[in-house]
C-alpha positions as protocol buffer text, in pm:
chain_id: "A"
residue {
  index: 1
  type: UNK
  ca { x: 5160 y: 10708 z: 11042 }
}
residue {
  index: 2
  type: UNK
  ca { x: 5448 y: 10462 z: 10943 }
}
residue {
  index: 3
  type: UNK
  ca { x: 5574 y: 10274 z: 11231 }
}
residue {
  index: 4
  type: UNK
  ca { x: 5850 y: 10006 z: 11227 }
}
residue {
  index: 5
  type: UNK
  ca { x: 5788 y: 9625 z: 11262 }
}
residue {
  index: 6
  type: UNK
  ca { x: 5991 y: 9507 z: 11576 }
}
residue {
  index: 7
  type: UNK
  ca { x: 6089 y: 9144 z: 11559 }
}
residue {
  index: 8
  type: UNK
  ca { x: 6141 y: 8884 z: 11832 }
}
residue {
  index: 9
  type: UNK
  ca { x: 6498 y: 8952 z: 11940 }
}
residue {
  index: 10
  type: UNK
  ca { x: 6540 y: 9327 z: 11922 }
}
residue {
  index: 11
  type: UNK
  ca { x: 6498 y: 9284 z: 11499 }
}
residue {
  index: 12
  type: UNK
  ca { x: 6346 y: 9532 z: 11353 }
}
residue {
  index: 13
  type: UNK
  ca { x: 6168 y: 9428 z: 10953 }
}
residue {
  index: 14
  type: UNK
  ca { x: 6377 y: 9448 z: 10691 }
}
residue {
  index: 15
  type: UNK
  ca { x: 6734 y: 9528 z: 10902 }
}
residue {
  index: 16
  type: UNK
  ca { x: 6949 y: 9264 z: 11011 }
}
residue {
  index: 17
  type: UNK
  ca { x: 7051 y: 9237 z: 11383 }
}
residue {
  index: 18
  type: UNK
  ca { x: 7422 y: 9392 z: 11323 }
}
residue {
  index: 19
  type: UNK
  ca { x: 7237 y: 9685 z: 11165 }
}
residue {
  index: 20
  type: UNK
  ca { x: 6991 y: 9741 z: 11462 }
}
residue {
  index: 21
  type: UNK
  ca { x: 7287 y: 9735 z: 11681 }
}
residue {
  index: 22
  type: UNK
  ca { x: 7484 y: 9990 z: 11495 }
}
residue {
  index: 23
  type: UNK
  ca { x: 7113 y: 10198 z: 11473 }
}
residue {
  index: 24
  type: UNK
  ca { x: 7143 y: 10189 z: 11918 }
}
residue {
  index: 25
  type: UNK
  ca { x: 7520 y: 10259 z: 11889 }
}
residue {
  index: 26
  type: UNK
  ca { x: 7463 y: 10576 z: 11703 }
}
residue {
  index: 27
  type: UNK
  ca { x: 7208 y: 10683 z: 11888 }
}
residue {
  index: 28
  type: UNK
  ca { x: 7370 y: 10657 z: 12208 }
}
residue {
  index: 29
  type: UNK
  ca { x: 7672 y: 10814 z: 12147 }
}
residue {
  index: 30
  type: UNK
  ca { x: 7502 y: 11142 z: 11996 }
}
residue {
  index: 31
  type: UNK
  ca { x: 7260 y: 11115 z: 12337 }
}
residue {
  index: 32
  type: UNK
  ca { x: 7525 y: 11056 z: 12593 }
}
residue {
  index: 33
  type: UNK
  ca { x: 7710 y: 11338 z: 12428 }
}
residue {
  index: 34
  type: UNK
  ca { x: 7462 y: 11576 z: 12448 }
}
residue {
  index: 35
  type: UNK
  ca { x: 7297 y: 11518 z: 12736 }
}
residue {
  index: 36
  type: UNK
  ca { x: 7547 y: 11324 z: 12967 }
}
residue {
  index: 37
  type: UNK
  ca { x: 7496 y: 10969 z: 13109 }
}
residue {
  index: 38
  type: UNK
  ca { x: 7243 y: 11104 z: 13394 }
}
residue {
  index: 39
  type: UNK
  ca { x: 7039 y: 11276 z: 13179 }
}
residue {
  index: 40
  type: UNK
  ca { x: 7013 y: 10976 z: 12874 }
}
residue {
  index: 41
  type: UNK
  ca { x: 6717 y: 10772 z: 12968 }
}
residue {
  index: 42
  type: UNK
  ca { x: 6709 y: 10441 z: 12780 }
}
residue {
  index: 43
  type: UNK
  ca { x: 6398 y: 10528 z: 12620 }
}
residue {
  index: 44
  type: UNK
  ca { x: 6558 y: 10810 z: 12486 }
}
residue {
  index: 45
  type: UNK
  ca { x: 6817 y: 10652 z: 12261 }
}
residue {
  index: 46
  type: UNK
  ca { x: 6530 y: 10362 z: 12221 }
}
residue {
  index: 47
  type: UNK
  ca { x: 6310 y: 10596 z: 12017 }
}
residue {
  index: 48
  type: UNK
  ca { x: 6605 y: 10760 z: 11837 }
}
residue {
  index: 49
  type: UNK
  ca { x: 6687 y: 10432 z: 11702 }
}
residue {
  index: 50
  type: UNK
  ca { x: 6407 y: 10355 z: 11619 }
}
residue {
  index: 51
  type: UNK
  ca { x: 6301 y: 10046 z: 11859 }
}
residue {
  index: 52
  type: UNK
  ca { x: 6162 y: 9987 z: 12155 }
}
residue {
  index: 53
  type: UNK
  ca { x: 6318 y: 9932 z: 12505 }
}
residue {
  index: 54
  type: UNK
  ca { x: 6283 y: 9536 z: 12489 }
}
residue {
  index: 55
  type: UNK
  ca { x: 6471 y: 9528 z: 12129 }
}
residue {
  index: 56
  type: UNK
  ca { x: 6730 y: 9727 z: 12311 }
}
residue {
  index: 57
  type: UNK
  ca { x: 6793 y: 9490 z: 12566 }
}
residue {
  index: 58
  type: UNK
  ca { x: 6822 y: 9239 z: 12330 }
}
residue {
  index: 59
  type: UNK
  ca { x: 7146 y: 9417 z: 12275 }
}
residue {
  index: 60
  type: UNK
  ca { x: 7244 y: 9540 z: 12545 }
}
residue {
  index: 61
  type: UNK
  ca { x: 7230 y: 9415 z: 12897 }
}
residue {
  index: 62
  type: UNK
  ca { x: 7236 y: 9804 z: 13054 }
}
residue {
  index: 63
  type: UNK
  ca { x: 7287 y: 10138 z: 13009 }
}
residue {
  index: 64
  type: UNK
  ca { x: 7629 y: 10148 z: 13139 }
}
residue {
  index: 65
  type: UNK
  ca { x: 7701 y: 9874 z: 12912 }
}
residue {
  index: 66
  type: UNK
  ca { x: 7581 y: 10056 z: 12603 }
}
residue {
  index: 67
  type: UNK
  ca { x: 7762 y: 10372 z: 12675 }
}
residue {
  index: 68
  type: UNK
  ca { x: 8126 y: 10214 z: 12700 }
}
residue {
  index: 69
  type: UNK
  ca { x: 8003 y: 10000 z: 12325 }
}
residue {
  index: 70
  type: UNK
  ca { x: 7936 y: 10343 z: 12196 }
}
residue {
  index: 71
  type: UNK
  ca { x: 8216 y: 10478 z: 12333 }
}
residue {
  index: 72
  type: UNK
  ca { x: 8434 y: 10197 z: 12184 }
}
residue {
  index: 73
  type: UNK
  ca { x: 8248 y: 10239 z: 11841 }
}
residue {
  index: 74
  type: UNK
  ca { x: 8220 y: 10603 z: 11762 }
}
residue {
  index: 75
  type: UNK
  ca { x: 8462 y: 10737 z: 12057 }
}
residue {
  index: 76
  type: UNK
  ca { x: 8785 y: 10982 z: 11901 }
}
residue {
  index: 77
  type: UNK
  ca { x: 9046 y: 10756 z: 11721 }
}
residue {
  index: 78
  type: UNK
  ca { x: 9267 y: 11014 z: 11624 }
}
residue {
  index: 79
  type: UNK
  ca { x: 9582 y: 10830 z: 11643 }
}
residue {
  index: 80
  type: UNK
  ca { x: 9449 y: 10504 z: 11513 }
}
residue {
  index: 81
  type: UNK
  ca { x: 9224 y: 10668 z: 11237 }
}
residue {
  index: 82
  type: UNK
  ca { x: 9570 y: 10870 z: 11145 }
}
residue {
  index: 83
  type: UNK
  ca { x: 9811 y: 10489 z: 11161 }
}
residue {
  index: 84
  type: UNK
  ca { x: 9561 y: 10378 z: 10938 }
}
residue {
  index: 85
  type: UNK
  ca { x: 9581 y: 10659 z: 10708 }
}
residue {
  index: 86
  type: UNK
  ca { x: 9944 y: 10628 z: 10687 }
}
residue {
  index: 87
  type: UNK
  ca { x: 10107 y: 10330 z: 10778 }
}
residue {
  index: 88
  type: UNK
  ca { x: 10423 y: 10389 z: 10714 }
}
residue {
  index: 89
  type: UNK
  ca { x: 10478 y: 10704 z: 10875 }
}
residue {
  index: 90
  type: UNK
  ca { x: 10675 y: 10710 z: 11204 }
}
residue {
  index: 91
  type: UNK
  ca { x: 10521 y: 10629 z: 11527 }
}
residue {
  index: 92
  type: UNK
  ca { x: 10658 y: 10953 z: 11662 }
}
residue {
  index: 93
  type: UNK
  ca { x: 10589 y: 11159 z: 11387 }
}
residue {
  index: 94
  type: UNK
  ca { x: 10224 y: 11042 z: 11434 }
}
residue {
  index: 95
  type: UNK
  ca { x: 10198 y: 11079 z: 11792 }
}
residue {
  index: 96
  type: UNK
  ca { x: 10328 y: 11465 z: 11722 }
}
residue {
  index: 97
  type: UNK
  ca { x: 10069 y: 11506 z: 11445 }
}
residue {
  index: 98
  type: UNK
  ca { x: 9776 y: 11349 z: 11716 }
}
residue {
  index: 99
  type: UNK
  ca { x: 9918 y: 11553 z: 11975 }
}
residue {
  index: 100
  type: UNK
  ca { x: 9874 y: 11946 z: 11787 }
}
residue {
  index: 101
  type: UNK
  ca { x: 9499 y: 11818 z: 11766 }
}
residue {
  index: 102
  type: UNK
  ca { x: 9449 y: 11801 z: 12105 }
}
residue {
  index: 103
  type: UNK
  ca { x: 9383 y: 12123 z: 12171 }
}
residue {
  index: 104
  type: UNK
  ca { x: 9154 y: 12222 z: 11885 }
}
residue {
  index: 105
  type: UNK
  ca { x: 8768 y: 12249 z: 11928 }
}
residue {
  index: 106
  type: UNK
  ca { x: 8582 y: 11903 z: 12039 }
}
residue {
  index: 107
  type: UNK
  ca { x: 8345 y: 11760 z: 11887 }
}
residue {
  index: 108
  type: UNK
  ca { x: 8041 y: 11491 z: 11968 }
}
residue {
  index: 109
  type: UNK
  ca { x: 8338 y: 11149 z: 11969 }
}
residue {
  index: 110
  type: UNK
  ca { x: 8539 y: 11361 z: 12236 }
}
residue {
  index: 111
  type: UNK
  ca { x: 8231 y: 11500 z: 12430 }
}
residue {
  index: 112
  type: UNK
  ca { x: 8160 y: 11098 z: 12437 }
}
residue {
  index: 113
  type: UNK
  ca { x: 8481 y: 10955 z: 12659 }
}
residue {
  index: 114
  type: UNK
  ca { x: 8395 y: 11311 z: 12916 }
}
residue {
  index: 115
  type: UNK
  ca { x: 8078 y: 11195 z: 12973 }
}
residue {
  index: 116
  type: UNK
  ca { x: 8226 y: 10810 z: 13022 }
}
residue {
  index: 117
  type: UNK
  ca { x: 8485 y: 10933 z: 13238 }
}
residue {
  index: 118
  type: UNK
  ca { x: 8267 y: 11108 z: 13454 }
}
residue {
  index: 119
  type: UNK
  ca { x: 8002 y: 10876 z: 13506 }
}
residue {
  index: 120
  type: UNK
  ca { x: 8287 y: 10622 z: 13580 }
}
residue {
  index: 121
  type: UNK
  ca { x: 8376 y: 10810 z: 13902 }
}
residue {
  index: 122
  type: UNK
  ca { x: 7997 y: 10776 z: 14011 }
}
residue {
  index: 123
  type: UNK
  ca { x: 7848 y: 10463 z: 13879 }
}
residue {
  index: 124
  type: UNK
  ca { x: 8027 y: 10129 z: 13960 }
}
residue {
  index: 125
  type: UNK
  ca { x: 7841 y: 9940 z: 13696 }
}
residue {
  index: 126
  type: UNK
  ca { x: 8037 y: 10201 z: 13431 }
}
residue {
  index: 127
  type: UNK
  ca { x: 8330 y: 10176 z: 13688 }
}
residue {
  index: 128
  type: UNK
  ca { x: 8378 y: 9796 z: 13553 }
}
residue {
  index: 129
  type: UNK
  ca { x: 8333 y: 9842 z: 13159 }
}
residue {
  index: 130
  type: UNK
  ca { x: 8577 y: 10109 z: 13176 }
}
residue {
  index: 131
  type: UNK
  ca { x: 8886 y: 9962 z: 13302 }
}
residue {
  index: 132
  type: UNK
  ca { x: 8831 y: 9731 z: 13049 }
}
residue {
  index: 133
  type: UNK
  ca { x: 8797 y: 9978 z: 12787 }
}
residue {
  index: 134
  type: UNK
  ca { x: 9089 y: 10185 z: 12912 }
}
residue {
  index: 135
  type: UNK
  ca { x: 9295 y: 9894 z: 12971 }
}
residue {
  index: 136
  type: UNK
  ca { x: 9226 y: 9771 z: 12572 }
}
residue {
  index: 137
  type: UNK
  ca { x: 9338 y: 10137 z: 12484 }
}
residue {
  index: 138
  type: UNK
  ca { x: 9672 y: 10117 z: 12688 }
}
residue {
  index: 139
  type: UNK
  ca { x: 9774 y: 9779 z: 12526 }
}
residue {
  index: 140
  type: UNK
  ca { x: 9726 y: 9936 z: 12190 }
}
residue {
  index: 141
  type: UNK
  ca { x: 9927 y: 10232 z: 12244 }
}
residue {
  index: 142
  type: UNK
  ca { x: 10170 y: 10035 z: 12438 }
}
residue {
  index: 143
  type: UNK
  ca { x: 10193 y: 9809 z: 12214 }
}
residue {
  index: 144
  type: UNK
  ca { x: 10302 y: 10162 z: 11920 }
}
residue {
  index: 145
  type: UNK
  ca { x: 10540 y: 10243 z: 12183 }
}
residue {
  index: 146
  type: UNK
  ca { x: 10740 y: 9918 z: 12199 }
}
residue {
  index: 147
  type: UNK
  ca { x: 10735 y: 9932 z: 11811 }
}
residue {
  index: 148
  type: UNK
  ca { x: 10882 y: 10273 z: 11823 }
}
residue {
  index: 149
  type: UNK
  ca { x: 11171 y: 10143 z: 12074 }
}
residue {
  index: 150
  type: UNK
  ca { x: 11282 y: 9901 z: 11840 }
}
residue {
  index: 151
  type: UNK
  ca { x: 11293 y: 10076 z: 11548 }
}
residue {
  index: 152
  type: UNK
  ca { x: 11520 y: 10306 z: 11773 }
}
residue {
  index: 153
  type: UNK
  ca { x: 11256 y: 10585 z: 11756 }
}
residue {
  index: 154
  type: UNK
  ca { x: 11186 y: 10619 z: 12127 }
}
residue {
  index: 155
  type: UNK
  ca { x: 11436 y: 10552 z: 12436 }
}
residue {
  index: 156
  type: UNK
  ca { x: 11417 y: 10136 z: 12478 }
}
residue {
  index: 157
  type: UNK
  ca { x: 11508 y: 10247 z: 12875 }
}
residue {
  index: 158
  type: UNK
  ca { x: 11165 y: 10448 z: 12904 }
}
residue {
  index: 159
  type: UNK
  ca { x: 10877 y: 10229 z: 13048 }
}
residue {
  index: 160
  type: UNK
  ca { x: 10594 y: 10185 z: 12781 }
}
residue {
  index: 161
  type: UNK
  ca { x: 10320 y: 10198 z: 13065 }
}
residue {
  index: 162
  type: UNK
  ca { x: 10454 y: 10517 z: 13193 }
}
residue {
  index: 163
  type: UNK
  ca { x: 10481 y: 10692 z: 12882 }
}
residue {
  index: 164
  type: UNK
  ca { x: 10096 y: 10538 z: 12766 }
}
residue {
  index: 165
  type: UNK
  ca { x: 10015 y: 10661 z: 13099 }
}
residue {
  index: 166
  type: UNK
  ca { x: 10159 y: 11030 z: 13033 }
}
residue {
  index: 167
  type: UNK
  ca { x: 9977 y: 11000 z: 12645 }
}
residue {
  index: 168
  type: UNK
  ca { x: 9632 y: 10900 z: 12839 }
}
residue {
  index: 169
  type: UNK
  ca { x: 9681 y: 11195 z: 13091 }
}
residue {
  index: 170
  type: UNK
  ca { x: 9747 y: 11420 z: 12782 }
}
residue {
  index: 171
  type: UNK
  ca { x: 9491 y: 11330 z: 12560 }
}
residue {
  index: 172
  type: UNK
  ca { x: 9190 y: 11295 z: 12805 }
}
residue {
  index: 173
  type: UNK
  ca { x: 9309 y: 11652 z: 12967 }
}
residue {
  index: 174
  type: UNK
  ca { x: 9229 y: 11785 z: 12606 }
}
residue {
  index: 175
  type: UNK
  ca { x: 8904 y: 11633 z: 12628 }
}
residue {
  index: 176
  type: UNK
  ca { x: 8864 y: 11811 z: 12942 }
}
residue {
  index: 177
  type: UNK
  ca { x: 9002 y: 12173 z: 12868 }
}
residue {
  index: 178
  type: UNK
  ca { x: 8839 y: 12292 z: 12553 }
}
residue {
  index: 179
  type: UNK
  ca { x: 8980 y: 12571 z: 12374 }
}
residue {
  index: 180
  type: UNK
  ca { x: 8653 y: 12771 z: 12563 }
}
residue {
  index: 181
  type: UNK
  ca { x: 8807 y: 12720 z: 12911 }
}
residue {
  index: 182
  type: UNK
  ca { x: 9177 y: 12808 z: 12814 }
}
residue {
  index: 183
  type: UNK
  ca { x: 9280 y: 12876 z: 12448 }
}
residue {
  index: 184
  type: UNK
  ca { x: 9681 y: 12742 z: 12313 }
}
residue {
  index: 185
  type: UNK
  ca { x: 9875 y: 12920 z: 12013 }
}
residue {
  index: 186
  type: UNK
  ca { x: 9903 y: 12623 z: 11779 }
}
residue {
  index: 187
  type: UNK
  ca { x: 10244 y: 12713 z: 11694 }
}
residue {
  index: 188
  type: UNK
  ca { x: 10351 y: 12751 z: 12083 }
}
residue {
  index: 189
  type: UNK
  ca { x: 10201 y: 12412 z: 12120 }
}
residue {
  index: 190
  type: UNK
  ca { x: 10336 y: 12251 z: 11821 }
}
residue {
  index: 191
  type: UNK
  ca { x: 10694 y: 12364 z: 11957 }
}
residue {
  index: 192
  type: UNK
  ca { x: 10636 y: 12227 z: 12295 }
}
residue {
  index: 193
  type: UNK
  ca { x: 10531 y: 11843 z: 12191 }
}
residue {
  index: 194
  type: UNK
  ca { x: 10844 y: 11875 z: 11936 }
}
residue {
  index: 195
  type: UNK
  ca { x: 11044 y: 11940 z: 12259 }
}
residue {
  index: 196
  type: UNK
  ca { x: 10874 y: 11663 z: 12446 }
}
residue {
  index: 197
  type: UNK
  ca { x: 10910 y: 11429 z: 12163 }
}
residue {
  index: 198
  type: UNK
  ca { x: 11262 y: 11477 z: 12120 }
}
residue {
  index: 199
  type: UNK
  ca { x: 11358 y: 11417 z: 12466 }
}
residue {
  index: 200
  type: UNK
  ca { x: 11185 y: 11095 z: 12446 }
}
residue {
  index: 201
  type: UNK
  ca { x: 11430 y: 10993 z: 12174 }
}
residue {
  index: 202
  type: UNK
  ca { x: 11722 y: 10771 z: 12209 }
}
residue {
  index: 203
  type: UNK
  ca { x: 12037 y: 10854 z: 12410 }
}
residue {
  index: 204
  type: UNK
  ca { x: 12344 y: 11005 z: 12176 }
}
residue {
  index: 205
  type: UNK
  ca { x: 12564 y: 10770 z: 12075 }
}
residue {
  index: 206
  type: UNK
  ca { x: 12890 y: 10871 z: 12167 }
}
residue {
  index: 207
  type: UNK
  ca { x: 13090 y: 10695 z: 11894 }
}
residue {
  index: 208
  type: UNK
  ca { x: 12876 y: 10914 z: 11613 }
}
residue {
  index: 209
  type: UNK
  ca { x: 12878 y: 11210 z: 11789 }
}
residue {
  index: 210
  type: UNK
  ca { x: 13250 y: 11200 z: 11843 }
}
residue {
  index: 211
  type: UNK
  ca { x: 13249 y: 11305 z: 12203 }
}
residue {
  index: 212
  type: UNK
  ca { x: 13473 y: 11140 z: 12504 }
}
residue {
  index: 213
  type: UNK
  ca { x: 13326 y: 10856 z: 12694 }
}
């Protein structure tokens, strides 16, 4: 039976340490996802990397700790996966192309930030890592909005943090409500953000649009 050779510090033969961490990473997302943060023993993802408990820990200082690094390694990026893609499309048009996916079928990166979000509520030692993690994910898309603002794509007298906080509520509430539990038209949906998005815009200018102060 082939076994692997577990080095002093979590290394396993032949891998280098950023490898073994990305092996435990992996793992533990697709084990949180499945089976929630309860049921995920640390053995569990131990084994399905490949390594034993102690080379774990040489990673990772807890559980809780390890599901918020898998969380920010293989969690959904849609919107930063899609800027990436195509950096020089519009902020707004990409928050309207992140936004028709929200309501489409989930899959194991979305199942991930559920099970996060839930253990959060009942486990302060997830509590802790997670305002961290959300608060890294508000900056960023803070961050989009006040870029959008000054390229006169998005009202400059709407409050980023509000609107990041309406985007968060949005985008985890499609994590939450899967097409299973309460099914969208696409096109209805797709009409709706359009709506959304174009109230967000800039006040007319009365001098272009010829009307009377």
């Amino acid at each position: 039976m082939n076994t692997l050779l577990i080095l002093p510090m979590g290394r396993i033969a032949g891998v280098t340490p950023a490898e073994t961490r990305e092996r435990l990473l992996r793992a533990a997302a697709d084990a949180f996802a499945r089976r929630g943060y309860d049921g995920t023993r640390v053995a569990d993802i131990a084994a399905a990397a490949g390594v034993s408990n102690g080379a774990l820990y040489a990673h990772f200082g807890s559980k809780a700790e390890l599901l918020v690094a898998a969380l920010r390694t293989h969690g959904r990026r849609l919107l930063a996966d899609l800027l990436a893609a195509e950096p020089d499309r519009s902020i707004t048009e990409l928050l309207l192309v992140a936004g028709r996916g929200l309501p489409r079928r989930r899959d194991a990166r979305g199942d991930l930030v559920v099970e996060a979000l839930v253990a959060a509520r009942r486990d302060a030692d997830v509590a802790g890592p997670m305002r961290d993690y959300m608060g890294e994910r508000a900056d960023w898309l803070a961050g989009l909005v006040r870029l959008a603002q000054h390229h006169g794509e998005l009202d400059p007298g709407l409050s980023p943090d509000a609107l990041v906080h309406f985007c968060l509520l949005l985008a985890l509430g499609g994590a939450l409500v899967p097409p299973e539990l309460h099914a969208v038209d696409d096109g209805d949906w797709a009409d709706l953000l359009i709506r959304v998005v174009a109230a967000l815009a800039p006040p007319a200018d009365p001098d272009q649009t010829g009307e009377q102060p």
